[in-house]
C-alpha positions in Angstrom: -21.8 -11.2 -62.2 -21.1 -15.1 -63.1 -21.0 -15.7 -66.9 -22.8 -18.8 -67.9 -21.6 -20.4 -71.0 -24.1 -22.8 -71.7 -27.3 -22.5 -73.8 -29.6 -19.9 -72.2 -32.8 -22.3 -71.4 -35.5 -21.0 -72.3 -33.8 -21.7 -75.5 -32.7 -25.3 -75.7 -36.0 -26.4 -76.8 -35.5 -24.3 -80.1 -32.1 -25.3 -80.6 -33.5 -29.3 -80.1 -36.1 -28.9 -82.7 -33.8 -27.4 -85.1 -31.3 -30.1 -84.5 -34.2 -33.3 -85.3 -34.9 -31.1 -88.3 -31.5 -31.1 -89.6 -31.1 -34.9 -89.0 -34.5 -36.3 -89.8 -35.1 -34.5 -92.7 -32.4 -32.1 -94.1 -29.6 -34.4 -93.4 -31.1 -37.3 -95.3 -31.9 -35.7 -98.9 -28.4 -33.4 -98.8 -26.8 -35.3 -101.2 -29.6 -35.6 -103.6 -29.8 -32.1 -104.1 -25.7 -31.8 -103.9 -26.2 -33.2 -107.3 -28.9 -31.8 -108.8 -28.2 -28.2 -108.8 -30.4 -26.1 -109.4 -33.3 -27.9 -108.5 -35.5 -26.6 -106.1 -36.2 -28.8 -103.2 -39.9 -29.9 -102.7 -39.4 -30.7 -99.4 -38.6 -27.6 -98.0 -42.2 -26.4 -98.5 -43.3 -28.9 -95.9 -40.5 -27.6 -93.4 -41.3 -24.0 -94.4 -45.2 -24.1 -93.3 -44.5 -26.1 -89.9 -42.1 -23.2 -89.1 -44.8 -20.5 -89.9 -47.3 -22.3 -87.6 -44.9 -22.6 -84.8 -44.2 -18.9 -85.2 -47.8 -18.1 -85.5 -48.5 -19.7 -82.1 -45.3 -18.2 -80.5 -43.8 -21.5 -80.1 -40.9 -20.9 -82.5 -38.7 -17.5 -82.8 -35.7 -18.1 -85.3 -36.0 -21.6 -85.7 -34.5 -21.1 -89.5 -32.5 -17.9 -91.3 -35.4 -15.6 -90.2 -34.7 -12.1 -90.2 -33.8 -10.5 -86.8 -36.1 -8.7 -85.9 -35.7 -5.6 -83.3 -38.3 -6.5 -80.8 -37.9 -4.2 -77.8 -40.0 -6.6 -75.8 -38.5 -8.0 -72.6 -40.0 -10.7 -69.6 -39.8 -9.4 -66.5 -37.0 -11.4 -65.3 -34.7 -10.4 -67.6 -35.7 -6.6 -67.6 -34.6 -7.5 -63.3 -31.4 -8.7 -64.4 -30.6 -6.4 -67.0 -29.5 -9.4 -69.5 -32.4 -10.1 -72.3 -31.7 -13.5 -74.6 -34.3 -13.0 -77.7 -34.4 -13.2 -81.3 -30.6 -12.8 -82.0 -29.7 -15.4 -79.9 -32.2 -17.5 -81.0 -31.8 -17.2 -84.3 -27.6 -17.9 -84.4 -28.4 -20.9 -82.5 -31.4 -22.1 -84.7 -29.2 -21.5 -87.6 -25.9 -23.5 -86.0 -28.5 -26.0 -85.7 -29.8 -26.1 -88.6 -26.6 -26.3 -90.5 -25.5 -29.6 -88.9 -27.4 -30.9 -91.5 -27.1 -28.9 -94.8 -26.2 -25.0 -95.1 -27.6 -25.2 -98.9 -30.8 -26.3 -97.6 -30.7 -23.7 -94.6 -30.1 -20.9 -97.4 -33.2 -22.4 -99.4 -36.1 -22.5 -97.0 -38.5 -20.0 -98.0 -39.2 -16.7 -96.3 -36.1 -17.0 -94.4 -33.9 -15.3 -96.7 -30.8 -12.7 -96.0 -33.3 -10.2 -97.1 -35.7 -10.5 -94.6 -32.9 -9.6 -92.0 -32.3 -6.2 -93.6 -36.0 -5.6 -93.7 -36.4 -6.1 -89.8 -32.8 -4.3 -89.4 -34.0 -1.3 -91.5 -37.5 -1.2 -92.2 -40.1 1.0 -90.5 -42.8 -1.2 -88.0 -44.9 -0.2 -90.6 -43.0 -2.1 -93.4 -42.0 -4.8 -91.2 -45.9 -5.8 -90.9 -46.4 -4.9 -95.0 -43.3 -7.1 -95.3 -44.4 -9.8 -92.8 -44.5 -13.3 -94.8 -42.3 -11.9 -97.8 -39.4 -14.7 -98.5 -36.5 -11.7 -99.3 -33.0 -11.7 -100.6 -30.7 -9.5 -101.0 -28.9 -7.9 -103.5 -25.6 -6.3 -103.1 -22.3 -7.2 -104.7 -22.3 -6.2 -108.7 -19.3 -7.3 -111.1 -17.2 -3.9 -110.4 -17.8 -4.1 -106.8 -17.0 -6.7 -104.6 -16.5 -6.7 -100.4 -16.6 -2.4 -100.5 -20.0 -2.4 -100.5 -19.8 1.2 -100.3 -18.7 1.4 -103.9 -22.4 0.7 -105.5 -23.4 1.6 -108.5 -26.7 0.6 -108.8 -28.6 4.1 -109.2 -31.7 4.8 -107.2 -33.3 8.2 -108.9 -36.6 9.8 -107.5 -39.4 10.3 -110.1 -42.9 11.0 -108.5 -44.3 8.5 -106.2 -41.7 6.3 -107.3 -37.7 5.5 -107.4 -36.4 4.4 -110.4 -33.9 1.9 -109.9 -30.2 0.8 -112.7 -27.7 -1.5 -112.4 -26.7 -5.0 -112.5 -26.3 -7.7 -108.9 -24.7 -10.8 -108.7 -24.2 -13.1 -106.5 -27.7 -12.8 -105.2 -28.8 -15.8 -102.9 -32.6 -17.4 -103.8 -32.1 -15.0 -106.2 -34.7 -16.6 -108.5 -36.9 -18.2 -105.7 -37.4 -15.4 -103.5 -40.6 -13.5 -103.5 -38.6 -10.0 -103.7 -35.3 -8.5 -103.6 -33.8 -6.3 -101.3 -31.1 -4.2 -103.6 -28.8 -1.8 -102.3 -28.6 1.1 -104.6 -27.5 4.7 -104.5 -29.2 7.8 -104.4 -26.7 10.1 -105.3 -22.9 8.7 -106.1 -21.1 12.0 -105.6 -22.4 11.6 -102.0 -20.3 8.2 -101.3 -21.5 5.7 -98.3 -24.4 8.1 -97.0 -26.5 7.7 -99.9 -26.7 3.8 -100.6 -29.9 3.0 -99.4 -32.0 -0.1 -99.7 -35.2 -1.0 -101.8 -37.7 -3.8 -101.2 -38.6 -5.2 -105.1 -41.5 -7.5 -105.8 -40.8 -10.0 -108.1 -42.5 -9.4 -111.4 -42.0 -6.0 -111.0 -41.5 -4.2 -114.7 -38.2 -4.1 -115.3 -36.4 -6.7 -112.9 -34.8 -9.8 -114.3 -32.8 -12.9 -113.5 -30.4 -13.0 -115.7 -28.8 -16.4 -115.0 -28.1 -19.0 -112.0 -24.4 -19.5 -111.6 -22.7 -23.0 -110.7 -20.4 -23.3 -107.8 -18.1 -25.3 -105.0 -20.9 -26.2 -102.9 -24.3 -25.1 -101.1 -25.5 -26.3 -104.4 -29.2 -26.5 -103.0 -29.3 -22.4 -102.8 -29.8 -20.8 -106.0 -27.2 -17.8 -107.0 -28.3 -15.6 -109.3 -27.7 -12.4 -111.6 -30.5 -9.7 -111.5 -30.5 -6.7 -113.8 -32.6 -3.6 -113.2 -34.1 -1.3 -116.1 -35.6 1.5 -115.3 -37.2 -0.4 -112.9 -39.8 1.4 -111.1 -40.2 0.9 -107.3 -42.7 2.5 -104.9 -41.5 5.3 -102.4 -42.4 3.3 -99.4 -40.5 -0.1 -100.2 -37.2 2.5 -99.8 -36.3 0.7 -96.4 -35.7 3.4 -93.2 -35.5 7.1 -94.3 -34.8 8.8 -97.5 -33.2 11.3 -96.1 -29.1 11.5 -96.7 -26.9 12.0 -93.8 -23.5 12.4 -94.4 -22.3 12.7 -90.9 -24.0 8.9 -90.1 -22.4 7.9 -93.7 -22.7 4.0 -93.6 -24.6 3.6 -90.5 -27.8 2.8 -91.9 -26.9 0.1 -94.2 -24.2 -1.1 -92.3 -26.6 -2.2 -89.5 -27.9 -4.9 -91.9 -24.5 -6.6 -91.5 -24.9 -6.2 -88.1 -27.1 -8.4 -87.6 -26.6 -10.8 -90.4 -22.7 -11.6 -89.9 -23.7 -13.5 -86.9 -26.2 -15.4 -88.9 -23.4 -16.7 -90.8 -20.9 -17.4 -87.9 -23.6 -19.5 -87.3 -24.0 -21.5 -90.2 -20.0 -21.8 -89.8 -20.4 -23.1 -86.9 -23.0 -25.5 -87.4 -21.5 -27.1 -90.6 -17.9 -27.4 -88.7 -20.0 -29.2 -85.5 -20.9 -32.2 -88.5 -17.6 -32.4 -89.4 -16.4 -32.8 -85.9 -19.1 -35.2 -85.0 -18.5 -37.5 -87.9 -14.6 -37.6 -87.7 -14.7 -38.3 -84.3 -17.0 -41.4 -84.8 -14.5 -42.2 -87.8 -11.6 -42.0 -85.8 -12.6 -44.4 -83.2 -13.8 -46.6 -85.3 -10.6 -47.0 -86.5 -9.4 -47.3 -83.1 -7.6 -43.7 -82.4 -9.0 -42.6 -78.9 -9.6 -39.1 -77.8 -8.9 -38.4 -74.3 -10.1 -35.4 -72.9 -8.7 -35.9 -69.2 -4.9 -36.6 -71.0 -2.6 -33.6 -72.4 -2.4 -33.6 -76.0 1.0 -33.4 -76.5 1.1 -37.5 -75.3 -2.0 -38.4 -77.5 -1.8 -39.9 -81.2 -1.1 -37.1 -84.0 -4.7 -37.3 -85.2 -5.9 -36.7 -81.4 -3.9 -34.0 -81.2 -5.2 -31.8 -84.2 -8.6 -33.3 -83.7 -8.6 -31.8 -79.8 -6.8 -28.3 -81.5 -10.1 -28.2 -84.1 -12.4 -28.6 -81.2 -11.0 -25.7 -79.3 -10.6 -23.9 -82.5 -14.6 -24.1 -82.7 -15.3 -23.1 -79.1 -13.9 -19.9 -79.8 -16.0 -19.5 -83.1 -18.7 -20.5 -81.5 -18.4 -17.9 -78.2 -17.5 -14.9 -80.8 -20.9 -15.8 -82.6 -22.8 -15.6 -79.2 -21.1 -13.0 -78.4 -22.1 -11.2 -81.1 -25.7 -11.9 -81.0 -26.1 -11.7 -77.1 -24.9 -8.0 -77.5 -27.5 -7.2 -81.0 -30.4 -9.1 -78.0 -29.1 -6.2 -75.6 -28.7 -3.2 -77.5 -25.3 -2.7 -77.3 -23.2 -2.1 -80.7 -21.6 -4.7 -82.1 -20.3 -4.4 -85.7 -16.7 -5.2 -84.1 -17.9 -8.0 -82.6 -19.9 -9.2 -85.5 -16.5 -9.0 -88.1 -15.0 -10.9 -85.5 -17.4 -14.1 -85.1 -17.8 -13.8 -89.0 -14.3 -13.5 -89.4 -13.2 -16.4 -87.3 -16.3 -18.4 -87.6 -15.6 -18.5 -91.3 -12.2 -19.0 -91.5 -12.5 -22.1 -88.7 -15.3 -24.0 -90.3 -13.0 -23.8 -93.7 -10.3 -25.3 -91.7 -11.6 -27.4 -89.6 -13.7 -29.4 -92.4 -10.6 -29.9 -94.6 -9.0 -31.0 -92.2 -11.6 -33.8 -91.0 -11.0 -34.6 -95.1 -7.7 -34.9 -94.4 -7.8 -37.0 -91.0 -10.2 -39.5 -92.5 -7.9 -40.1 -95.6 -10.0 -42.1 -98.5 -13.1 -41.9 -96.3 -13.2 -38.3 -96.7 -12.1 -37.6 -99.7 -15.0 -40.5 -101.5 -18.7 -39.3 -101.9 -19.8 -42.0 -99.5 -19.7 -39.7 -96.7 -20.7 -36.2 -96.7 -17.0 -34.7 -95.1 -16.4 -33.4 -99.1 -19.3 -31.7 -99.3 -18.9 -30.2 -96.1 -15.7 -28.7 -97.3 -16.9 -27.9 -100.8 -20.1 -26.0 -98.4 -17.8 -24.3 -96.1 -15.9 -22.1 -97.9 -18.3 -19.4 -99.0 -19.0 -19.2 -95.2 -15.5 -17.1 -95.6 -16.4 -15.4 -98.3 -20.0 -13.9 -98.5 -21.3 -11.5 -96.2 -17.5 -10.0 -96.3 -14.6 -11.5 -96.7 -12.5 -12.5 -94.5 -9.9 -10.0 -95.3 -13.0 -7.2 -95.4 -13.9 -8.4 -91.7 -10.0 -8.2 -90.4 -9.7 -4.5 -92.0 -13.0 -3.8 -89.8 -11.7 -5.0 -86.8 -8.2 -3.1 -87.6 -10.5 -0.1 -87.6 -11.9 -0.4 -84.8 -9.6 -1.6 -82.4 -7.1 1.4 -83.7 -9.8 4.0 -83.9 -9.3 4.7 -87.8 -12.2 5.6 -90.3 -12.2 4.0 -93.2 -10.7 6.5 -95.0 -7.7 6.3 -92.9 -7.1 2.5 -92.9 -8.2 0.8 -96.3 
């Protein structure tokens, strides 16, 4: 069969709308809320209710960081074919989109939070509908543990018609906007990976508080936060998937979470690298340097050169990311391929955007362009969701066949 590499089209519509989103009205207030951390933008509200109506009339699916949702629904030509392009794909290339103009804002809209992805990649239909509207993050890392998520401490212990949740989460994106958090917590330590399990938590729930709101490098629009639990008591059903522990799927459960959102963030790579690209190539011609596609690098200026190696260097991001989300669409398993577009994705967009620093010397270094603060933005897209060290080991794994007690 021919493999296509552009945009599947029943798709470029969504990707379009994302893009005049990003540059008509993300783009433009980026730098004010680059400086004022912290504070939540208004703006966002407006953006947030035109993406629920066009989901609401099935004109939109994934137009922002909406969960991905595992829709076994296919049209007819695609169930002829065998190939279906849905929600994943939509959603990596709404995000990419999106990003082009701020990933802080992206991370910010509401109800399109990382948590909402674990809900529709774990939850029951039932608590997918329950859920349905819920703006959701998620709560993993905690101070003693870091990228092995299967080292939790958070303590999940059943008391009547209710879990009582203990521990401490950092790191926890729209921490303090969201409507609830998702926290990974264990049920029973002694039983290692098999027992973490995930719990849907309402905000203003007795005994869950945010602690603080840390200051960082960049994506200053999102809010970070601490959240401590104390004896914080969470209904049976808002466990996400079954309660049951099995030791011989260990992981599996929670694991398909990152699945699905490592993708998500290839995307939001991919997208923030694309506005660096853009810009320093209208930079660079500006100041007369010309790009020539149809010439060999090798006899092109020193600033074409790395300028065409950052382009490539983003085409192959940006294929591992479709990759990864085509193969989520068609049901095929794809945590290797997910570390991979994560992995890459995150590491490129890190380069590539200190680099365009570098290439546009004073220009993009000074606050009077946004190539800083796509830098500063950038490097957490290596760093969250896994590292990138965490997403090589992965991919060592599973390319030599090795559990992870065997290769650490």
């Amino acid at each position: 069969m021919p493999i296509s590499l552009d945009d599947p089209e029943k798709l470029t519509s969504l990707r379009d709308q994302a893009h005049q989103v990003a540059m008509n009205m993300l783009r433009p207030i980026s730098r004010k809320y680059d400086r004022s951390e912290h504070e939540y933008p208004q703006e966002l509200d407006l953006l947030a209710a035109m993406i629920d109506g066009l989901s609401e009339s099935g004109a939109s699916n994934g137009a922002g960081a909406a969960g991905v949702k595992r829709d076994d629904r296919e049209d007819d030509a695609a169930a002829a074919q065998g190939v279906r392009n849905g929600t994943n794909l939509a959603s990596v290339l709404g995000i990419a989109a999106m990003c082009w103009g701020d990933v802080g804002l992206l991370l910010s809209l509401p109800r399109q939070g990382l948590g909402n992805s674990a809900i529709a990649s774990v939850g029951s239909p039932e608590q997918q509908e329950r859920f349905a509207g819920v703006w959701a993050s998620m709560a993993i890392t905690e101070p003693d543990t870091g990228s092995d998520s299967a080292r939790i401490r958070t303590t999940a212990v059943l008391d009547g018609d209710a879990y009582v949740l203990n521990g401490e989460k950092i790191f926890v994106t729209s921490g303090e906007r969201s409507d609830a958090v998702v926290v990974w917590a264990t049920l029973d330590r002694d039983l290692g990976r098999a027992a973490i399990k995930s719990f849907v938590v309402p905000k203003g729930t007795p005994g869950m508080t945010v602690e603080r709101l840390e200051h960082k490098l960049g994506i200053k629009a999102s809010d970070t936060a601490t959240v401590r639990l104390e004896n914080c008591r969470v209904p049976v059903e808002n466990l996400l998937g079954s309660p049951d522990i099995d030791t011989s799927q260990g992981f599996a459960g929670a694991m398909a979470t990152f699945d699905n959102t490592r993708p998500l963030v290839a995307a939001m790579a991919v997208g923030c690298a694309q506005a660096a690209l853009d810009l320093t190539r209208d930079l660079l011609e500006q100041a007369g340097v010309t790009i020539d596609y149809d010439r060999p690098a090798v006899v092109q200026s020193a600033a074409a050169t790395k300028f065409l190696q950052m382009e490539a260097d983003w085409e192959a991001a940006r294929l591992l990311m479709l990759q990864a989300a085509w193969m989520a669409d068609n049901r095929r398993a794809n945590a290797m391929e997910a570390s991979m577009a994560k992995a890459k994705a995150g590491r490129m967009a890190s380069d590539v955007t200190l680099s365009c620093v570098e290439l546009c010397g004073s220009v993009g270094y000074s606050e009077g362009e946004l190539l800083e603060k796509w830098a500063r933005d950038s490097k957490i897209l290596d760093i969250f969701e896994g590292t990138q060290q965490i997403q090589q080991l992965i991919v060592a794994r599973r390319v030599l066949g090795l559990s992870s007690a065997e290769l650490k």
